[in-house]
C-alpha positions in Angstrom: 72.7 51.2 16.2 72.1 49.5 20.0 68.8 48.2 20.8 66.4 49.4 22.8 66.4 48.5 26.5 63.6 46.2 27.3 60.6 47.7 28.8 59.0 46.2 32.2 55.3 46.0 32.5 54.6 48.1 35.7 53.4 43.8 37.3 56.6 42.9 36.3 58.5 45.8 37.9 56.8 45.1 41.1 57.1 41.8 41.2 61.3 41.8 40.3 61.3 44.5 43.3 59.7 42.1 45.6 61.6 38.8 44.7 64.3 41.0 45.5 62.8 42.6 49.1 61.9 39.1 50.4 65.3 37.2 49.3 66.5 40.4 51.3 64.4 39.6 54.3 65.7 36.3 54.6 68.9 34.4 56.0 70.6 35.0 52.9 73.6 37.6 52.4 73.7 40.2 50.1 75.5 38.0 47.7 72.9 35.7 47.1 70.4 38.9 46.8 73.2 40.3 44.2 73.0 37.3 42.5 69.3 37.1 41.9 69.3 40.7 40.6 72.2 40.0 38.3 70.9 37.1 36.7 67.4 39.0 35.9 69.3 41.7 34.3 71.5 39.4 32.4 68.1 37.9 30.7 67.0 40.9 30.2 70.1 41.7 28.7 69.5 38.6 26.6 65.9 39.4 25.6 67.3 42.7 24.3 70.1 41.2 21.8 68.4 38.2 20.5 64.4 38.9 21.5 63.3 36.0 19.0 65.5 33.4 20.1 63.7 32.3 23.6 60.7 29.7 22.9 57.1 30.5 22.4 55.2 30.0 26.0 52.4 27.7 24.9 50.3 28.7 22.1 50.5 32.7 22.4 53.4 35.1 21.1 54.7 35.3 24.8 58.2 34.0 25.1 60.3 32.1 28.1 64.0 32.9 29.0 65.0 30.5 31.6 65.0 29.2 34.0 67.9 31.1 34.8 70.7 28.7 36.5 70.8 29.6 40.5 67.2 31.3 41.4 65.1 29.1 38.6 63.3 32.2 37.4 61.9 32.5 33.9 61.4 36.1 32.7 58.1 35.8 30.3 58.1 38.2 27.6 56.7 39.5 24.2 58.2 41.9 22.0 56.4 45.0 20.3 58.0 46.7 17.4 61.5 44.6 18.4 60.9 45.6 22.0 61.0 43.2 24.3 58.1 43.8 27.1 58.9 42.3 30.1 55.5 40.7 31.7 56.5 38.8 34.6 59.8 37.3 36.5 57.5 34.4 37.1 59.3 31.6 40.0 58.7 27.7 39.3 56.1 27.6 42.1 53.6 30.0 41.2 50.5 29.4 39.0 51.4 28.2 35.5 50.8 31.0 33.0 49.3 33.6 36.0 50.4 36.7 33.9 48.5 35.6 30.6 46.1 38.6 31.4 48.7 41.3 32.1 48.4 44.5 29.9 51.5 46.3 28.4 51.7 49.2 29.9 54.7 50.8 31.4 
């Protein structure tokens, strides 16, 4: 039986799509854009088949994969009912734990 796929919080979807619009709208080629995308779905591909193994982010039951190894990116997650709920693709320079209040919804 496969796993389900994780689920983005609609914060999180946005923000993925515009980490990916802005790296587009700068010097950068494609390949570096390409890159960025493929490492976020390669941790999400990660929450997915081990969801328990990234650490706990502070004292809460949100967990940390990352940061991943070109773009420095943590994807901040919690899983529901062995879903993984993506909350935020949260990059080293913004506000530490900025998506604490986020709600799970799709």
């Amino acid at each position: 039986m496969s796993k389900p796929d994780p689920i983005l919080v609609k914060a999180a979807n946005i923000e993925f799509n515009r980490w990916a619009d802005f790296l587009s709208h700068r010097p950068y080629t494609t390949k570096v854009v390409a890159e960025f995308v493929d490492e976020i779905e390669d941790a999400f591909e990660k929450t997915r088949d081990h969801p328990d193994r990234y650490p706990l982010e502070g004292y809460s039951d949100y967990r940390k994969f990352g940061p991943t190894p070109r773009h420095h990116f943590k994807v901040i997650y919690t899983v529901r009912d062995g879903v993984p709920w993506i909350v935020a693709i949260a990059h080293p320079a913004r506000r530490v734990r900025y998506w604490a209040r986020r709600k799970l919804k799709r």
